[in-house]
C-alpha positions in Angstrom: 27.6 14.6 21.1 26.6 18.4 20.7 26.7 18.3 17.1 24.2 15.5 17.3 22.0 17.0 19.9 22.0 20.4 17.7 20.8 18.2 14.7 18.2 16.3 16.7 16.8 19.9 18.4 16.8 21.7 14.7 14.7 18.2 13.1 12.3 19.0 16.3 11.9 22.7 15.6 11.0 21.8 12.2 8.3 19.2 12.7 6.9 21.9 15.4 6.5 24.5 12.6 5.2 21.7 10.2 2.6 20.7 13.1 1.5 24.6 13.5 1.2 25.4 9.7 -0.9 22.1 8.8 -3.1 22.0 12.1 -6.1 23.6 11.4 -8.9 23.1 8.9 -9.0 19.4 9.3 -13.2 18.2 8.3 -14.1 15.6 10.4 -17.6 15.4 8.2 -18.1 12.6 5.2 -19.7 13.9 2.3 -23.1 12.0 0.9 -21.0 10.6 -2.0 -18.5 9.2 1.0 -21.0 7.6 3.1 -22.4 5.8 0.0 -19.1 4.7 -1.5 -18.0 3.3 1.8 -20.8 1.3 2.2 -20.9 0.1 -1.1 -17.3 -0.8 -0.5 -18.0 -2.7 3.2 -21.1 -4.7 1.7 -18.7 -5.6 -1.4 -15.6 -6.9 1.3 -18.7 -8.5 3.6 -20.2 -10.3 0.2 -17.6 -11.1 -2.2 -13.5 -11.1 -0.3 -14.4 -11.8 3.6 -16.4 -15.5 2.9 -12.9 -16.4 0.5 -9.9 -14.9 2.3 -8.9 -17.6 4.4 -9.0 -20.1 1.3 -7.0 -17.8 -1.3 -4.6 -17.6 1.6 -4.3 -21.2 2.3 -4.0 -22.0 -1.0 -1.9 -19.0 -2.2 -3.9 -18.7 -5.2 -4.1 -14.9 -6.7 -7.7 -13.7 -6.3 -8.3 -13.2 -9.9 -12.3 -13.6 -9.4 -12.4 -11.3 -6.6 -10.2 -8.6 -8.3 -12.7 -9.1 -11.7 -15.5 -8.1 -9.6 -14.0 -5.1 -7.4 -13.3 -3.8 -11.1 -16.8 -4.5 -12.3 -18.0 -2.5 -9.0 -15.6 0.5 -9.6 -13.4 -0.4 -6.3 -10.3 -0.9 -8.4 -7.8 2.2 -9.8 -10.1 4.3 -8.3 -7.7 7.2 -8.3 -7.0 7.4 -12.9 -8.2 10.9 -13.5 -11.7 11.0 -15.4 -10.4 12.5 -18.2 -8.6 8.7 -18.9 -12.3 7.1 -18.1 -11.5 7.0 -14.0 -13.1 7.9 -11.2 -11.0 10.3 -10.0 -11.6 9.8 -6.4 -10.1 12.1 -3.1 -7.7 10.2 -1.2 -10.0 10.5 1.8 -13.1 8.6 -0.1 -10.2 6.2 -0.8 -8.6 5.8 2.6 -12.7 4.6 3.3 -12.6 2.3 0.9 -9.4 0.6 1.8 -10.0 0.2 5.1 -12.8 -1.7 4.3 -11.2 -3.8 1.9 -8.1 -4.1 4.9 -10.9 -5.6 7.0 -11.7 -8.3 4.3 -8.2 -8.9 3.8 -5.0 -7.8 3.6 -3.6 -9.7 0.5 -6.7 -8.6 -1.2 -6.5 -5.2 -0.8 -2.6 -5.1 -1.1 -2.6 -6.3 -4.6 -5.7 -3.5 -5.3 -3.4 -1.0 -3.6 -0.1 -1.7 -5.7 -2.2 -1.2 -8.9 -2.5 2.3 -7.3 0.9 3.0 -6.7 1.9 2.0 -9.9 -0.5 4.0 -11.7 0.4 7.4 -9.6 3.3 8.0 -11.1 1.8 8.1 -14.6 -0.9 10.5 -13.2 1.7 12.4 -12.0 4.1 13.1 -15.1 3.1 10.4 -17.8 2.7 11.7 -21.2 -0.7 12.4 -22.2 -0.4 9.6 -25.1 1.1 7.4 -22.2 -2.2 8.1 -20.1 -4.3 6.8 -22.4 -2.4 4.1 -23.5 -1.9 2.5 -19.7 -4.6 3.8 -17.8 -7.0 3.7 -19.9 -6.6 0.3 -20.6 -7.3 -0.6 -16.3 -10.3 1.4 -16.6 -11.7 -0.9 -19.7 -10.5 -4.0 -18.2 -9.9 -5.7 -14.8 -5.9 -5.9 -15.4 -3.5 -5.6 -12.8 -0.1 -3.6 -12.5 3.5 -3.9 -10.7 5.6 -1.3 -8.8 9.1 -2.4 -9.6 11.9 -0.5 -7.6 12.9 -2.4 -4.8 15.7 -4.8 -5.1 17.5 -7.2 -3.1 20.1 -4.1 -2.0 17.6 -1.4 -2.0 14.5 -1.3 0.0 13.7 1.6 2.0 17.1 2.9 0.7 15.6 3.2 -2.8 18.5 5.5 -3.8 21.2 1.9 -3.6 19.3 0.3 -6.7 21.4 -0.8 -9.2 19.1 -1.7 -12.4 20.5 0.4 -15.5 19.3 2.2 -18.3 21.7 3.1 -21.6 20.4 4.8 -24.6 20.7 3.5 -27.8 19.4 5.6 -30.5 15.6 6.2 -29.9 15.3 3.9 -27.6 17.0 2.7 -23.7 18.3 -0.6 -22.8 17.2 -1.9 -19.0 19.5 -4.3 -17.2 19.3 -5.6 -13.8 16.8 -7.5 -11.3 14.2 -6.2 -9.1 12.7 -8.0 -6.1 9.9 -8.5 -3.7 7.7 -7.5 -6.9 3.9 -7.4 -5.7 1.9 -8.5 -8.6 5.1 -8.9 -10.5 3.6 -12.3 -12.2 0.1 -11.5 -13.0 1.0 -7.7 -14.3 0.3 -5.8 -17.6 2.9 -3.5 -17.2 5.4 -2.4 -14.9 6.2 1.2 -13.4 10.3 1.0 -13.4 12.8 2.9 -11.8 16.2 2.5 -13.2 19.8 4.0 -12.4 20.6 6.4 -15.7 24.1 7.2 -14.1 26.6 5.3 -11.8 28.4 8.4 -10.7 27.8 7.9 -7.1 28.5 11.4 -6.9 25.8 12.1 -8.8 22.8 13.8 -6.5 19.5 11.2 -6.6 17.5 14.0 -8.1 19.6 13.6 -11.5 20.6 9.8 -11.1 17.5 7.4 -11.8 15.0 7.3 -14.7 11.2 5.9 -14.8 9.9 4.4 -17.5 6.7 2.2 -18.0 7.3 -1.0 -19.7 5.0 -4.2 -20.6 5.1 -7.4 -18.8 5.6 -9.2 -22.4 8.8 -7.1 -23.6 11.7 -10.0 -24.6 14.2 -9.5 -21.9 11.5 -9.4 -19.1 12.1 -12.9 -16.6 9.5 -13.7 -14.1 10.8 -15.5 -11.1 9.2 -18.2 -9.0 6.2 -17.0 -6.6 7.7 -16.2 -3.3 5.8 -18.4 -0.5 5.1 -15.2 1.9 5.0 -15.2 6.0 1.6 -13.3 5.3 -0.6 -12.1 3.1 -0.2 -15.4 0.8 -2.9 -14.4 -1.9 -0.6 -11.5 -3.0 2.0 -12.4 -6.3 5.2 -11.4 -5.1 8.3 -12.6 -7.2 11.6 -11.2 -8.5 11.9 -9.4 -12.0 14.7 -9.9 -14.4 15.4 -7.4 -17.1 17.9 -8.5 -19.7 18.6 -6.1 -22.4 15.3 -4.6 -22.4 14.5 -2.3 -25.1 11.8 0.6 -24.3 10.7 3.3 -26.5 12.0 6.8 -25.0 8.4 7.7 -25.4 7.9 4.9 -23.0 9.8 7.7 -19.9 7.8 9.2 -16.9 8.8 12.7 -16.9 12.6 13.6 -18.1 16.0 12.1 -17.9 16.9 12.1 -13.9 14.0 12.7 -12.3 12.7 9.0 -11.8 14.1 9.1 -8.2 11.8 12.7 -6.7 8.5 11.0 -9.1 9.0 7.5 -7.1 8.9 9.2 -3.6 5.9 11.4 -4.6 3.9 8.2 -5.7 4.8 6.4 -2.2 3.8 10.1 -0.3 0.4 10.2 -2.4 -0.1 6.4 -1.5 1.2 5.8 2.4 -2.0 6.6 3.6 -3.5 4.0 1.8 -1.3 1.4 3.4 -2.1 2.7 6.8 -6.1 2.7 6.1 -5.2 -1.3 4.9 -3.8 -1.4 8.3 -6.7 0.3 10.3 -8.6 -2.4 8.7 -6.9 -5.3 9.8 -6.9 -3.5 13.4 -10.5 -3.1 13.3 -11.0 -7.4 12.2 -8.8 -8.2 15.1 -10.8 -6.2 17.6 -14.4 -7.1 16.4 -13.8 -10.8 16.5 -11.5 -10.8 19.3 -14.5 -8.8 20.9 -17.3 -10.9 20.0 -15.5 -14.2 21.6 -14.7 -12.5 24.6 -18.3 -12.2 25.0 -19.3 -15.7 24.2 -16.4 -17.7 26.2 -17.0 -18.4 29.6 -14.6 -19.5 32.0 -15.2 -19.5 35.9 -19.0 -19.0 35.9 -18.4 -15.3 33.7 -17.5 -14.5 30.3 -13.6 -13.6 29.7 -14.0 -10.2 28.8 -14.9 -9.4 32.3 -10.8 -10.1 33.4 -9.2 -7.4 33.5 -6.0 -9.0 31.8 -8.8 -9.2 28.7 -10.5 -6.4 29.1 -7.4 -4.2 29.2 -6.6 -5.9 25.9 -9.4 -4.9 24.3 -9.7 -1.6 25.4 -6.0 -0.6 24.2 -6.9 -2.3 20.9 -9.9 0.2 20.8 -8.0 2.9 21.7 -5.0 2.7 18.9 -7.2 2.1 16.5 -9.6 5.2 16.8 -5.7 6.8 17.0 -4.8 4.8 13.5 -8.0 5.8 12.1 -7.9 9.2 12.6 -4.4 9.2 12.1 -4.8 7.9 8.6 -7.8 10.4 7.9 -5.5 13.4 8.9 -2.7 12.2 6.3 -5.5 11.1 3.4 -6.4 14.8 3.9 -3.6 16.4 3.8 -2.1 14.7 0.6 -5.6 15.9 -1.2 -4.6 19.3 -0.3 -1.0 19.1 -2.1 1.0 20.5 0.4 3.6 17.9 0.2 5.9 18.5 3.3 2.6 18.2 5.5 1.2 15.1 3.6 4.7 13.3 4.0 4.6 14.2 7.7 1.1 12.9 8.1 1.6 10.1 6.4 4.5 8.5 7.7 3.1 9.0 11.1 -0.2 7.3 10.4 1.5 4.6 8.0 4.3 3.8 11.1 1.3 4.1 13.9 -1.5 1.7 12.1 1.2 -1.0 11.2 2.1 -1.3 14.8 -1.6 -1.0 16.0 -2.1 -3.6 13.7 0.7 -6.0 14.8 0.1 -5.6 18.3 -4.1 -5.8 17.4 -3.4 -9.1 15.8 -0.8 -10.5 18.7 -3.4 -9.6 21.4 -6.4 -11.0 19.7 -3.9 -14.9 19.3 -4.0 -14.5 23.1 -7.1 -14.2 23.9 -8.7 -16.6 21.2 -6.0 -19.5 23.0 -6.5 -22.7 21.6 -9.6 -22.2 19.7 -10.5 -23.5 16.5 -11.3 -23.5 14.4 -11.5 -19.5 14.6 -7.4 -19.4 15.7 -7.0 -20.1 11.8 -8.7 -17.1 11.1 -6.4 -15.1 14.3 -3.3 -16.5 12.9 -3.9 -15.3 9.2 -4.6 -11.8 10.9 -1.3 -12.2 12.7 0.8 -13.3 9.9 -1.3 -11.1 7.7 0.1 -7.7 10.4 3.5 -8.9 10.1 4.0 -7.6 6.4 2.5 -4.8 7.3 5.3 -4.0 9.6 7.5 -4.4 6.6 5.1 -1.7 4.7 6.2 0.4 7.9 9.4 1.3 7.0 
């Protein structure tokens, strides 16, 4: 029990020092460029993904069309460095952007964020040859990409997968299945992390290699579409590698360090999933809003109960908290100071999936029985559960 209490107090100590090194210098001002690129992205969300959402969700159809245009209005893979044809934007300008597309939909903007996190590790320790080759191609067209690490016995405990990689002359042979795939049946290419050695006494930072491999290599199985709780636009499916043969040229950085590249890409990209989630927040609380205002019920509108009104006013409240929150972290992990961008991020990641789950469950209760805008409520709802599964 003391043991534990030590270990507890010395994790505390260290978060306090974290908190006093990366607390000052925060900008709470939005640059020209910013302003503009939000809007462009809210009018884009307003136009073109919030008339649709509910339909691509009921249907479970990918958003191809949608997708096509984001990439024709530079919304998509918006963080490929410019010298591979990108935009190159600050994580900041993209937390903006996301949130947006978070308040359009979910699905939407999940399977724009996934092309993201699969591209980061590239920018991060791809080959230059490899740059060009894979992101340059989702600059020149609007083509989609899969993050494929987490399998059925390794989720947040990415360090249990199991998928192998041999060598065999100039090349390595993948084995082994990966699940929960987003975008695993409409990508180009796949970011995957394998297990180079089986030595379970092997530390993590020597034990897994990354390589980027093409969705049409023989070996590669797609599975069935999962039919999701939420979020039913995005592909999500399981990924079968049989005796998959990649060029060695086809590695993201060296042999053994595909485990400490994987966690950097979900650092540089959790404060992207907490902006989605600030979005979603922010849907729940406008239109929750708006009917409180219009519904009437003993001679005065609903919104003047104070089992409503208190509602709405935590919903306000957590998500000013989220937003910020997910500022703070989008900040922090354009500065590069990695142990401050983790703890940011995982704090606004944990925080806006909650706001948004508990956003969503407050805004069912006060819409009732309503249709047909409930439909709507319960998309947002379902929509927030999957986002506590980004949580962990």
């Amino acid at each position: 029990m003391i043991a534990n209490s030590t270990s507890i107090c010395s994790l505390l100590l260290k978060l306090f020092r974290l908190h006093r090194y990366t607390s000052a210098n925060f900008c709470f001002n939005f640059t020209n460029s910013q302003q503009q690129l939000n809007e462009a992205a809210r009018k884009f969300v307003a136009d073109e993904v919030t008339p649709v959402a509910a339909e691509y969700d009921k249907n479970g159809e990918f958003p191809w069309q949608v997708l096509k245009r984001a990439h024709a209005n530079g919304l998509m893979n918006t963080t490929i460095p410019s010298n591979y044809g990108g935009l190159e934007l600050d994580m900041v300008t993209n937390a903006l952007i996301y949130e947006r597309f978070g308040y359009g939909c979910t699905g939407i903007s999940t399977a724009m964020l996934v092309n993201i996190l699969a591209e980061t590790p590239l920018i991060l320790a791809g080959s230059n040859e490899i740059k060009k080759k894979y992101l340059g191609r989702m600059v020149e067209e609007p083509l989609m990409a899969s993050f494929a690490v987490t399998e059925s016995c390794a989720g947040s405990d990415v360090s249990a997968i199991r998928t192998s990689c041999k060598k065999k002359g100039d090349e390595y042979v993948i084995n082994g299945s990966k699940m929960w795939i987003t975008n695993g049946g409409v990508a180009n290419w796949f970011f995957v992390l394998t297990r180079n050695d089986n030595d379970p006494k092997t530390p993590v930072n020597k034990a897994f290699t990354a390589f980027v491999v093409d969705a049409d290599k023989p070996g590669i199985n797609i599975g069935k579409k999962e039919i999701n709780m939420g979020q039913r636009t995005s592909d999500t499916r399981a990924i079968t590698f049989e005796d998959v043969q990649v060029p060695k040229s086809h590695m993201i950085g060296g042999l053994g360090e595909g485990f400490k590249i994987a966690m950097k890409a979900f650092d540089i990209t959790r404060s992207l999933v907490a902006a989605i989630a600030t979005g979603l927040a922010s849907r729940c609380l406008d239109e929750a809003s708006k009917y409180a205002l219009e519904r009437k019920t003993f001679g005065t509108q609903i919104a003047n109960n104070q089992g409503i009104s208190f509602m709405l006013a935590d919903m306000a409240i957590n998500l000013e908290l989220s937003r910020l929150m997910t500022h703070r972290s989008a900040w922090e992990t354009e500065l590069e100071q990695s142990s401050a961008a983790s703890y940011y991020s995982s704090i606004a990641k944990c925080f806006a999936a909650d706001t948004a789950n508990i956003a969503a469950s407050n805004a069912v209760q006060i819409f009732g029985g309503k249709e047909p805008f409930l439909i709507l409520i319960l998309k947002l709802e379902t929509d927030s559960i999957l986002n506590i599964q980004w949580r962990s």
